[in-house]
C-alpha positions, 0 to 999 in steps of 0.5 A, a space after each residue: 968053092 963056087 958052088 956053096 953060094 947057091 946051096 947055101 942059099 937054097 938051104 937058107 930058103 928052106 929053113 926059112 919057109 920051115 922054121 918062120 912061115 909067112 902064113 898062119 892058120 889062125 883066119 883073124 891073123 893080121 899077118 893074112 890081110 893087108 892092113 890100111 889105116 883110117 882114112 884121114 880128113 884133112 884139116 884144111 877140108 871146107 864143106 861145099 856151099 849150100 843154099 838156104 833156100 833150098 836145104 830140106 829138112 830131114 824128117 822124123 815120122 813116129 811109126 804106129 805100134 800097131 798096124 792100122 785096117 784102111 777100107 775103101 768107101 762102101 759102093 751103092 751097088 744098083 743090081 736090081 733091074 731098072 736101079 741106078 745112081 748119080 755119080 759123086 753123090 755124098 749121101 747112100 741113095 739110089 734111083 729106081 725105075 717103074 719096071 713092067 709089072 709093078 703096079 705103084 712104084 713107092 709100095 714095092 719099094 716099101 715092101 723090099 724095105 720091110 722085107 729087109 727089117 723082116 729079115 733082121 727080125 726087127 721092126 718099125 719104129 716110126 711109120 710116115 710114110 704118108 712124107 715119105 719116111 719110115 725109121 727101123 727098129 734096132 738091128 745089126 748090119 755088120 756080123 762077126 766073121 769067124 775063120 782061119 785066115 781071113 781077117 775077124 770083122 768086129 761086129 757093131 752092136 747095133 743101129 738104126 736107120 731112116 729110109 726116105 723115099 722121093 717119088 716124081 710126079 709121073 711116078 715112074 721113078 722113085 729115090 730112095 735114101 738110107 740114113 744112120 739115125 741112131 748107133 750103139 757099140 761098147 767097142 768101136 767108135 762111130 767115125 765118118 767112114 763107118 757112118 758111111 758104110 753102114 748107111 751104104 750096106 742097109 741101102 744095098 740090102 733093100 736093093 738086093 731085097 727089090 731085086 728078089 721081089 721083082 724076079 719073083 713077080 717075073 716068074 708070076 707073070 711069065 705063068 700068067 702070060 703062059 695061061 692066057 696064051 694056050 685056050 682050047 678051041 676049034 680050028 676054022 674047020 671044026 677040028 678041036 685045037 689049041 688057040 693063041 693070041 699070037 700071030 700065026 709068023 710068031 707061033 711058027 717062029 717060037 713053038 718049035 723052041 717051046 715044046 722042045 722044052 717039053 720032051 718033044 723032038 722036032 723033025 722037020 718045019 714046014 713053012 709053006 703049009 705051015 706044019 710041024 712034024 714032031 716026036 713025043 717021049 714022055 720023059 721018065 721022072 727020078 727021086 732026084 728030080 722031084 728034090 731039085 724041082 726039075 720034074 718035067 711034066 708028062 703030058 697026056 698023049 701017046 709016044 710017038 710022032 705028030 703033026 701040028 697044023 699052024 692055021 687061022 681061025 675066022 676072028 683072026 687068032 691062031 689055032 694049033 690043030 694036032 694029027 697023029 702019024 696016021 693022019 688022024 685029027 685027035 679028039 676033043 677029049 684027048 686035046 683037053 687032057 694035052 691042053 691042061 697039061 701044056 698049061 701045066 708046064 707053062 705055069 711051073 716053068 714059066 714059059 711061053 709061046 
Protein backbone atom coordinates (compact mmCIF):
# COMPACT_ATOMS: atom_id res chain seq x y z
CA UNK A 1 0.00 0.00 0.00
CA UNK A 2 2.91 2.52 0.43
CA UNK A 3 3.93 2.48 -2.97
CA UNK A 4 0.88 3.04 -5.13
CA UNK A 5 0.91 6.83 -4.16
CA UNK A 6 4.09 7.80 -6.09
CA UNK A 7 3.00 5.20 -9.17
CA UNK A 8 -0.13 6.66 -9.35
CA UNK A 9 1.02 9.87 -9.57
CA UNK A 10 3.77 9.16 -11.97
CA UNK A 11 1.30 7.19 -14.17
CA UNK A 12 -1.40 10.57 -13.72
CA UNK A 13 1.71 12.73 -15.36
CA UNK A 14 2.37 10.59 -18.09
CA UNK A 15 -1.51 10.49 -19.31
CA UNK A 16 -1.43 13.85 -18.95
CA UNK A 17 1.50 15.17 -20.98
CA UNK A 18 0.09 12.60 -23.46
CA UNK A 19 -3.47 12.66 -23.91
CA UNK A 20 -3.75 16.96 -23.04
CA UNK A 21 -0.47 18.73 -24.06
CA UNK A 22 0.65 21.93 -22.85
CA UNK A 23 2.06 23.15 -26.26
CA UNK A 24 0.43 23.06 -29.46
CA UNK A 25 1.95 23.11 -32.94
CA UNK A 26 -0.25 25.57 -34.44
CA UNK A 27 2.39 28.95 -34.23
CA UNK A 28 -0.64 31.66 -33.80
CA UNK A 29 -2.11 29.32 -30.72
CA UNK A 30 -2.58 31.66 -27.96
CA UNK A 31 -2.09 29.04 -25.57
CA UNK A 32 2.00 29.71 -26.86
CA UNK A 33 2.10 33.33 -25.83
CA UNK A 34 1.50 34.97 -22.89
CA UNK A 35 -1.49 37.31 -23.34
CA UNK A 36 -1.48 41.12 -21.68
CA UNK A 37 -4.32 43.24 -22.16
CA UNK A 38 -4.60 46.64 -23.21
CA UNK A 39 -2.90 48.97 -21.46
CA UNK A 40 -5.66 51.20 -19.41
CA UNK A 41 -5.82 55.18 -19.09
CA UNK A 42 -7.00 56.04 -16.11
CA UNK A 43 -9.97 58.05 -16.02
CA UNK A 44 -8.61 60.61 -13.43
CA UNK A 45 -5.19 61.11 -15.73
CA UNK A 46 -4.68 65.09 -16.44
CA UNK A 47 -2.32 66.14 -19.24
CA UNK A 48 0.91 68.21 -18.08
CA UNK A 49 0.38 72.02 -18.64
CA UNK A 50 1.58 73.65 -21.87
CA UNK A 51 2.69 76.90 -22.48
CA UNK A 52 1.01 78.89 -25.04
CA UNK A 53 3.77 80.84 -25.87
CA UNK A 54 5.64 78.13 -26.65
CA UNK A 55 3.45 75.55 -28.45
CA UNK A 56 4.56 75.03 -32.19
CA UNK A 57 2.26 74.25 -34.53
CA UNK A 58 2.86 70.97 -36.63
CA UNK A 59 3.50 71.63 -39.99
CA UNK A 60 2.04 70.21 -43.27
CA UNK A 61 4.57 70.68 -46.40
CA UNK A 62 2.24 69.59 -49.96
CA UNK A 63 5.43 67.52 -51.60
CA UNK A 64 5.97 68.04 -55.43
CA UNK A 65 4.62 65.21 -57.82
CA UNK A 66 7.83 65.64 -59.67
CA UNK A 67 11.31 66.32 -58.61
CA UNK A 68 12.81 69.46 -59.47
CA UNK A 69 16.49 70.31 -61.33
CA UNK A 70 18.06 72.94 -58.91
CA UNK A 71 21.57 74.46 -60.72
CA UNK A 72 23.88 76.42 -59.28
CA UNK A 73 24.71 80.55 -60.73
CA UNK A 74 26.91 80.17 -63.95
CA UNK A 75 30.74 81.43 -63.00
CA UNK A 76 32.55 83.99 -65.41
CA UNK A 77 35.45 81.74 -66.00
CA UNK A 78 38.71 84.21 -66.54
CA UNK A 79 41.13 81.42 -68.15
CA UNK A 80 42.48 83.92 -70.87
CA UNK A 81 45.75 85.21 -70.02
CA UNK A 82 45.38 88.87 -68.38
CA UNK A 83 41.32 88.48 -67.72
CA UNK A 84 39.67 88.85 -64.26
CA UNK A 85 36.57 89.62 -62.61
CA UNK A 86 35.27 91.79 -59.82
CA UNK A 87 33.62 89.92 -57.04
CA UNK A 88 29.55 89.71 -56.25
CA UNK A 89 29.06 91.64 -59.65
CA UNK A 90 25.25 90.83 -60.52
CA UNK A 91 25.73 91.33 -64.26
CA UNK A 92 28.17 88.75 -66.76
CA UNK A 93 31.31 90.77 -67.23
CA UNK A 94 34.64 90.35 -67.33
CA UNK A 95 38.16 92.86 -67.13
CA UNK A 96 40.86 92.29 -69.79
CA UNK A 97 44.42 93.50 -69.57
CA UNK A 98 46.42 94.65 -72.72
CA UNK A 99 48.86 91.45 -73.17
CA UNK A 100 52.03 91.75 -74.82
CA UNK A 101 51.63 91.55 -78.63
CA UNK A 102 48.06 93.14 -78.92
CA UNK A 103 48.45 96.16 -80.72
CA UNK A 104 44.60 97.78 -79.83
CA UNK A 105 43.23 95.95 -76.75
CA UNK A 106 39.26 96.82 -78.10
CA UNK A 107 39.80 95.03 -81.66
CA UNK A 108 41.05 91.92 -80.32
CA UNK A 109 38.17 91.69 -78.18
CA UNK A 110 35.88 92.36 -81.08
CA UNK A 111 37.28 90.02 -83.01
CA UNK A 112 37.06 86.95 -80.28
CA UNK A 113 33.34 88.20 -80.22
CA UNK A 114 33.01 87.87 -83.95
CA UNK A 115 34.86 84.59 -83.69
CA UNK A 116 32.11 83.28 -81.36
CA UNK A 117 29.15 84.39 -83.83
CA UNK A 118 31.50 82.66 -86.59
CA UNK A 119 31.33 79.67 -84.77
CA UNK A 120 27.39 79.63 -84.23
CA UNK A 121 27.38 80.63 -87.77
CA UNK A 122 25.28 83.56 -87.14
CA UNK A 123 25.82 86.86 -87.66
CA UNK A 124 25.55 90.90 -86.61
CA UNK A 125 22.39 92.38 -86.17
CA UNK A 126 23.49 95.60 -84.89
CA UNK A 127 27.27 96.94 -85.37
CA UNK A 128 28.05 100.44 -82.98
CA UNK A 129 30.77 99.71 -82.07
CA UNK A 130 32.02 103.05 -82.52
CA UNK A 131 29.70 103.37 -78.45
CA UNK A 132 30.91 100.35 -77.67
CA UNK A 133 28.06 97.79 -78.73
CA UNK A 134 27.60 95.29 -81.03
CA UNK A 135 24.21 92.84 -80.77
CA UNK A 136 24.49 89.00 -82.49
CA UNK A 137 22.36 87.39 -84.65
CA UNK A 138 19.89 84.70 -83.39
CA UNK A 139 21.84 81.35 -82.15
CA UNK A 140 21.53 78.67 -79.73
CA UNK A 141 23.70 78.46 -76.46
CA UNK A 142 22.81 75.48 -74.74
CA UNK A 143 22.60 72.02 -76.97
CA UNK A 144 20.72 69.18 -76.47
CA UNK A 145 22.76 66.31 -75.07
CA UNK A 146 22.09 62.81 -75.65
CA UNK A 147 23.42 59.88 -73.55
CA UNK A 148 22.80 56.74 -71.51
CA UNK A 149 22.85 58.04 -67.93
CA UNK A 150 23.48 61.50 -67.70
CA UNK A 151 21.02 63.80 -67.53
CA UNK A 152 19.09 65.41 -71.13
CA UNK A 153 19.55 69.14 -71.08
CA UNK A 154 16.58 70.50 -72.82
CA UNK A 155 17.93 72.87 -75.73
CA UNK A 156 16.64 76.63 -75.63
CA UNK A 157 15.67 77.50 -78.76
CA UNK A 158 17.25 80.55 -79.39
CA UNK A 159 18.59 83.78 -78.30
CA UNK A 160 20.23 86.98 -78.72
CA UNK A 161 23.00 88.96 -77.14
CA UNK A 162 24.46 92.50 -76.74
CA UNK A 163 27.90 92.72 -76.09
CA UNK A 164 29.40 96.11 -74.33
CA UNK A 165 32.58 96.75 -74.35
CA UNK A 166 34.31 99.72 -72.06
CA UNK A 167 37.61 100.50 -72.47
CA UNK A 168 40.08 103.05 -70.06
CA UNK A 169 41.53 106.11 -71.26
CA UNK A 170 45.09 104.34 -71.09
CA UNK A 171 43.65 101.91 -72.86
CA UNK A 172 45.46 99.28 -71.31
CA UNK A 173 42.38 97.52 -69.75
CA UNK A 174 39.05 96.85 -71.43
CA UNK A 175 35.53 95.58 -69.84
CA UNK A 176 33.43 93.55 -71.71
CA UNK A 177 29.78 92.79 -70.60
CA UNK A 178 27.09 90.21 -72.37
CA UNK A 179 23.46 90.80 -72.19
CA UNK A 180 20.13 88.62 -73.22
CA UNK A 181 18.40 91.06 -75.48
CA UNK A 182 16.04 88.71 -77.10
CA UNK A 183 14.93 84.71 -76.42
CA UNK A 184 12.63 82.44 -78.20
CA UNK A 185 11.57 78.56 -76.77
CA UNK A 186 8.21 76.91 -77.28
CA UNK A 187 9.22 74.70 -74.01
CA UNK A 188 10.93 76.42 -71.33
CA UNK A 189 10.25 79.74 -69.82
CA UNK A 190 12.83 82.49 -69.18
CA UNK A 191 13.18 82.92 -65.59
CA UNK A 192 15.77 85.10 -63.77
CA UNK A 193 18.30 82.11 -63.34
CA UNK A 194 18.38 81.00 -66.70
CA UNK A 195 18.75 84.69 -67.84
CA UNK A 196 21.61 84.60 -65.80
CA UNK A 197 23.35 81.51 -67.23
CA UNK A 198 22.85 82.15 -70.50
CA UNK A 199 24.44 85.63 -70.48
CA UNK A 200 27.07 83.96 -68.57
CA UNK A 201 27.93 81.07 -70.87
CA UNK A 202 27.82 83.70 -74.53
CA UNK A 203 30.33 85.86 -72.18
CA UNK A 204 32.70 82.60 -71.13
CA UNK A 205 32.45 81.65 -74.94
CA UNK A 206 34.21 84.79 -76.13
CA UNK A 207 36.88 84.34 -73.22
CA UNK A 208 37.69 81.24 -74.16
CA UNK A 209 37.63 82.79 -77.95
CA UNK A 210 40.35 85.32 -76.67
CA UNK A 211 41.89 83.04 -75.25
CA UNK A 212 42.79 80.91 -78.34
CA UNK A 213 43.63 84.17 -80.61
CA UNK A 214 45.98 85.26 -78.16
CA UNK A 215 47.89 81.71 -78.05
CA UNK A 216 47.94 81.79 -81.31
CA UNK A 217 49.47 85.38 -81.82
CA UNK A 218 51.97 83.73 -78.84
CA UNK A 219 53.14 81.11 -81.03
CA UNK A 220 53.65 84.10 -84.19
CA UNK A 221 55.87 86.09 -82.23
CA UNK A 222 57.57 83.54 -80.55
CA UNK A 223 58.81 82.35 -84.66
CA UNK A 224 59.27 86.18 -85.22
CA UNK A 225 61.77 86.52 -82.29
CA UNK A 226 62.91 83.18 -83.40
CA UNK A 227 64.10 85.09 -87.10
CA UNK A 228 65.18 88.03 -85.77
CA UNK A 229 67.67 86.27 -83.40
CA UNK A 230 69.88 83.94 -85.74
CA UNK A 231 71.57 86.18 -88.76
CA UNK A 232 74.34 85.20 -90.66
CA UNK A 233 77.45 87.10 -90.31
CA UNK A 234 81.12 86.69 -89.48
CA UNK A 235 82.92 86.56 -86.37
CA UNK A 236 85.40 89.22 -85.19
CA UNK A 237 88.10 87.09 -87.04
CA UNK A 238 86.59 86.94 -90.42
CA UNK A 239 85.59 83.18 -89.84
CA UNK A 240 81.59 82.91 -91.12
CA UNK A 241 79.10 82.53 -88.04
CA UNK A 242 75.67 82.86 -86.95
CA UNK A 243 74.89 86.29 -85.23
CA UNK A 244 72.51 87.10 -82.32
CA UNK A 245 71.36 89.84 -80.49
CA UNK A 246 71.64 88.32 -77.47
CA UNK A 247 74.59 89.01 -74.78
CA UNK A 248 77.02 86.32 -75.10
CA UNK A 249 76.17 85.14 -70.70
CA UNK A 250 72.58 84.55 -72.42
CA UNK A 251 73.69 82.68 -75.30
CA UNK A 252 75.79 80.48 -73.23
CA UNK A 253 72.99 80.02 -70.61
CA UNK A 254 70.33 79.22 -73.07
CA UNK A 255 71.89 77.50 -76.46
CA UNK A 256 72.56 74.29 -74.85
CA UNK A 257 68.66 74.00 -73.82
CA UNK A 258 68.12 75.01 -77.74
CA UNK A 259 69.86 72.62 -79.83
CA UNK A 260 68.92 70.02 -77.48
CA UNK A 261 65.63 70.62 -79.29
CA UNK A 262 67.02 70.05 -82.41
CA UNK A 263 68.76 66.31 -82.51
CA UNK A 264 72.09 67.84 -81.05
CA UNK A 265 73.94 65.82 -77.82
CA UNK A 266 75.64 68.28 -75.43
CA UNK A 267 78.88 66.81 -74.29
CA UNK A 268 80.62 69.32 -72.40
CA UNK A 269 80.37 73.49 -71.58
CA UNK A 270 83.30 75.29 -71.54
CA UNK A 271 82.67 78.69 -69.75
CA UNK A 272 86.14 80.18 -69.50
CA UNK A 273 86.74 79.68 -73.24
CA UNK A 274 83.29 80.00 -74.00
CA UNK A 275 82.92 76.74 -75.89
CA UNK A 276 80.18 74.17 -76.64
CA UNK A 277 81.19 70.42 -77.57
CA UNK A 278 78.31 69.07 -79.27
CA UNK A 279 76.97 65.95 -81.16
CA UNK A 280 74.60 65.93 -84.34
CA UNK A 281 72.29 62.96 -85.15
CA UNK A 282 69.96 63.72 -87.93
CA UNK A 283 66.94 62.42 -86.57
CA UNK A 284 64.97 59.64 -88.89
CA UNK A 285 61.32 61.22 -89.65
CA UNK A 286 58.23 58.60 -89.73
CA UNK A 287 54.75 58.60 -91.71
CA UNK A 288 53.70 59.11 -88.01
CA UNK A 289 55.38 62.32 -87.54
CA UNK A 290 54.56 64.09 -90.15
CA UNK A 291 50.64 63.06 -89.26
CA UNK A 292 50.81 64.50 -85.65
CA UNK A 293 53.11 67.41 -86.71
CA UNK A 294 56.24 66.51 -84.55
CA UNK A 295 58.67 66.26 -87.93
CA UNK A 296 62.01 67.55 -86.45
CA UNK A 297 64.03 69.35 -88.94
CA UNK A 298 66.96 67.87 -90.40
CA UNK A 299 69.71 70.19 -90.65
CA UNK A 300 72.05 70.58 -93.43
CA UNK A 301 75.34 69.20 -91.76
CA UNK A 302 77.50 66.00 -91.17
CA UNK A 303 76.54 63.65 -88.18
CA UNK A 304 79.29 63.84 -86.03
CA UNK A 305 80.68 66.02 -83.09
CA UNK A 306 81.19 70.17 -83.14
CA UNK A 307 82.50 72.87 -81.39
CA UNK A 308 80.54 76.13 -81.39
CA UNK A 309 82.77 79.00 -80.15
CA UNK A 310 80.64 81.60 -78.29
CA UNK A 311 82.65 85.21 -78.98
CA UNK A 312 81.84 88.68 -79.69
CA UNK A 313 81.91 90.84 -82.69
CA UNK A 314 83.21 94.68 -82.80
CA UNK A 315 79.49 96.19 -82.71
CA UNK A 316 79.00 94.09 -79.64
CA UNK A 317 76.65 91.23 -80.63
CA UNK A 318 77.33 87.82 -79.97
CA UNK A 319 78.58 85.46 -82.83
CA UNK A 320 78.54 81.59 -82.93
CA UNK A 321 81.55 80.48 -84.88
CA UNK A 322 81.05 76.17 -85.72
CA UNK A 323 84.35 73.70 -85.90
CA UNK A 324 84.22 70.44 -86.86
CA UNK A 325 86.05 67.53 -84.81
CA UNK A 326 89.17 68.10 -86.64
CA UNK A 327 89.30 71.85 -85.99
CA UNK A 328 88.08 73.14 -89.04
CA UNK A 329 85.96 76.32 -89.10
CA UNK A 330 82.96 75.47 -91.66
CA UNK A 331 82.41 77.57 -94.82
CA UNK A 332 80.21 80.17 -95.41
CA UNK A 333 78.18 78.02 -97.62
CA UNK A 334 77.92 75.19 -95.20
CA UNK A 335 76.87 77.93 -92.57
CA UNK A 336 73.99 79.46 -95.00
CA UNK A 337 72.52 76.11 -95.56
CA UNK A 338 72.71 75.27 -91.04
CA UNK A 339 71.65 78.77 -90.59
CA UNK A 340 68.41 78.35 -92.94
CA UNK A 341 67.80 75.36 -91.31
CA UNK A 342 68.22 76.56 -87.80
CA UNK A 343 65.71 79.39 -88.77
CA UNK A 344 63.40 76.68 -89.91
CA UNK A 345 63.35 75.01 -86.84
CA UNK A 346 62.68 78.26 -84.91
CA UNK A 347 59.73 79.26 -87.16
CA UNK A 348 58.03 75.67 -86.89
CA UNK A 349 58.36 75.25 -83.23
CA UNK A 350 58.37 78.45 -81.91
CA UNK A 351 61.79 78.71 -80.11
CA UNK A 352 64.16 80.82 -79.26
CA UNK A 353 67.66 81.69 -78.03
Amino acid sequence: MQYWVPKALTLSVILGLSGCSVFTNDTHQKKNYRVHEAVQVPADLEQPYQDKEFQMNVAVYNNDAEPLSFRPPQQVLTLAKGSWAEDKEDVARIYFDKNDGIDALDAFIWQAVEGVIENHQSSISADDRANGKLTTGWYSIIKAEEGWFWETVTEVSRQKFEFTLSQEEHQRTASLEAKLVDYQSDKVELDDMLQQQLEVRALNEVVAEFDYRYRLLEVELRKQQGVLSLELGFDKDGKAALITLADRSSVMERLSNFLEKLSFTVIRLDEEKNEVFVRYEAPENSVWDSIWGDEVTTLAIENGDYTIEVGTTDDGQTSLTWSDAEGNVLDSVTMEALQKGLVEALRNRGLSI
